[in-house]
N, C-alpha and C positions, 0 to 999 in steps of 0.2 A: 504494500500500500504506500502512496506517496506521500511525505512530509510532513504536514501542512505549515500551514506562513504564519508563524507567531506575531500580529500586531498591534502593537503598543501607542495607544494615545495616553501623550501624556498631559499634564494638569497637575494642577494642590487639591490635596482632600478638602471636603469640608462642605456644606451645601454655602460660607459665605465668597468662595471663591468661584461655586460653577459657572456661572455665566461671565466671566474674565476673558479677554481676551488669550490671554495664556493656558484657558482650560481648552483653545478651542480642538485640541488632538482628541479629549475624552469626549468632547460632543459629537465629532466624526464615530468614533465608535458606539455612543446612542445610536446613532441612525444606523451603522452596520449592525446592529443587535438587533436592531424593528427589520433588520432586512431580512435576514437568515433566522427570524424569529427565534433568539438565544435568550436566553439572561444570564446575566452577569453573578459568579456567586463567589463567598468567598475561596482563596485558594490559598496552600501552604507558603507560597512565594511571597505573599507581602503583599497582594494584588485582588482587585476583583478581576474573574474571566468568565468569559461567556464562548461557546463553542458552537460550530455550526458550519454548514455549505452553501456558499454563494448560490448556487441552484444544486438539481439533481446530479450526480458525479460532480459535478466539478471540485474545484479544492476546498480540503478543508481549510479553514480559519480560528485560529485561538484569539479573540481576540482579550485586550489585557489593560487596566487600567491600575498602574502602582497605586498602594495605596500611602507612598510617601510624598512627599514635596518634591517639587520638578527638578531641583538641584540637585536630587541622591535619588535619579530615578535607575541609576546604574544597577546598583544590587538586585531591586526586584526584575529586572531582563533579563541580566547573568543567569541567576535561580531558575527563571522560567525558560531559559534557553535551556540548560541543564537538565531541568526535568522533564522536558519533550524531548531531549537527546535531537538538539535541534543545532546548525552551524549558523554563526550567524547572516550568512548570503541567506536563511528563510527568515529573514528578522526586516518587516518595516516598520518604522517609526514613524509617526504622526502627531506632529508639533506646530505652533504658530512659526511665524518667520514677517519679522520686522522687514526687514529687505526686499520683500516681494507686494505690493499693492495687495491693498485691499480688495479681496474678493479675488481674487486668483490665485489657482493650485500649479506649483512647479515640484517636478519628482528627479532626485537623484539618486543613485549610489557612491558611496563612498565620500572621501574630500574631508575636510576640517571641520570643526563645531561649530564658525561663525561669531564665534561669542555666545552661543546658546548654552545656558547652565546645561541643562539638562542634558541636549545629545554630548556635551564634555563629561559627563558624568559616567553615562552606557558606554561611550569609545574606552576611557579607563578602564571600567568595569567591563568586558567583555574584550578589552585588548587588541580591541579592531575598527576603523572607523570603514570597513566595508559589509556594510547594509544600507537600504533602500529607506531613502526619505520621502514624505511625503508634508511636502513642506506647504501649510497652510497661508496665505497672505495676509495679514492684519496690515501692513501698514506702518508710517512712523509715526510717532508724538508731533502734535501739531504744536505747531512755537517751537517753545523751550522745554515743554514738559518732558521731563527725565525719562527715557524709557522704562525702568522699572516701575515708575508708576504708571505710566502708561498701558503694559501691561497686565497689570492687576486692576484693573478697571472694566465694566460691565463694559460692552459694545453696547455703541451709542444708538439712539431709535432708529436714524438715518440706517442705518448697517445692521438692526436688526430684521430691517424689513426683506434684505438680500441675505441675510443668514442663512435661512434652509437650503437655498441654492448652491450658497458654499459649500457649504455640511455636504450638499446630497456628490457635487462634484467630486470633492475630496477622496467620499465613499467609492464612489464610483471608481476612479484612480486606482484605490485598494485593491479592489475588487480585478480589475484590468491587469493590476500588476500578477494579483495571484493565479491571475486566467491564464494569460498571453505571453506575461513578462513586461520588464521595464523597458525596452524600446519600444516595444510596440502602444505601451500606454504616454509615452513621450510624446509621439507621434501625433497621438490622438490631443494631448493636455496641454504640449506646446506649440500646438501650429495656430495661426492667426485667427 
């Protein structure tokens, strides 16, 4: 039987951080959970997971919500890579990404953390920065406001109303990469 694709949105616990810009990887995986109608339960890793297939045959999906803070989301991937007996080339990650405009999904593998706590945290803890990003657009601090509070701020009504759209693309990306593979979702996420 083949692999399946452990993926990880990541986010801060807590119901005052869910709607954060910085939750938006665990919101991507809401709508992957209503999609392959999963739910998320606890698991020994440190994490909630929820399990299921994009449709009939196709791949399975782990997907995984640490239940740490985005900065030490390292440890709980390690663990759940571990106990799927999984490499990380089956590991996507799904985070915001300040560098990318609002409301648009760009996916890569491998490369540096960008400054992102989080994915520096899994590179460490997993020893590799070769897995597959699915890097969310938020956008930067309008002004001067500090990215880190930026951040940790609800998305504003304007950008809630395009929300689902995000979410649903993002998913959608997920889903492509575990169908088809990362070029072929490229294709699709980065052309005009």
């Amino acid at each position: 039987m083949e692999d399946p694709w452990l993926v990880v949105g990541l986010g801060n616990p807590g119901a005052g951080y869910s709607g954060n810009r910085h939750n938006v990887g665990q919101m991507v995986l809401a709508t992957l959970a209503d999609r392959i109608d999963a739910r998320f339960k606890s698991h020994k890793t440190n994490a909630a997971v929820a399990e299921g297939r994009s449709f009939p045959a196709g791949p399975r999906l782990v997907l995984a919500k640490p239940n740490t803070f985005m900065n030490v989301s390292g440890s709980p991937v390690a663990q759940l890579l571990a106990f799927y007996s999984l490499e990380p080339d089956r590991l996507i990650v799904v985070h915001d990404e300040l560098d990318i405009p609002f409301d648009s999904v760009r996916l890569k593998a491998g490369g540096g953390h960008g400054g992102h706590n989080g994915i520096r945290d899994i590179i460490a803890a997993v020893g590799t920065p070769d897995f597959v990003r699915v890097r969310v657009g938020i956008g930067r601090p309008p002004g001067r406001q500090p990215a880190a509070d930026f951040v940790l701020k609800d998305f504003a009504s304007a950008e809630r109303e395009v929300l689902p759209s995000l979410l649903d693309d993002a998913a959608d990306a997920v889903q492509q990469i575990a169908a088809e593979g990362l070029t072929a979702a490229q294709q699709k996420f980065h052309s005009p």
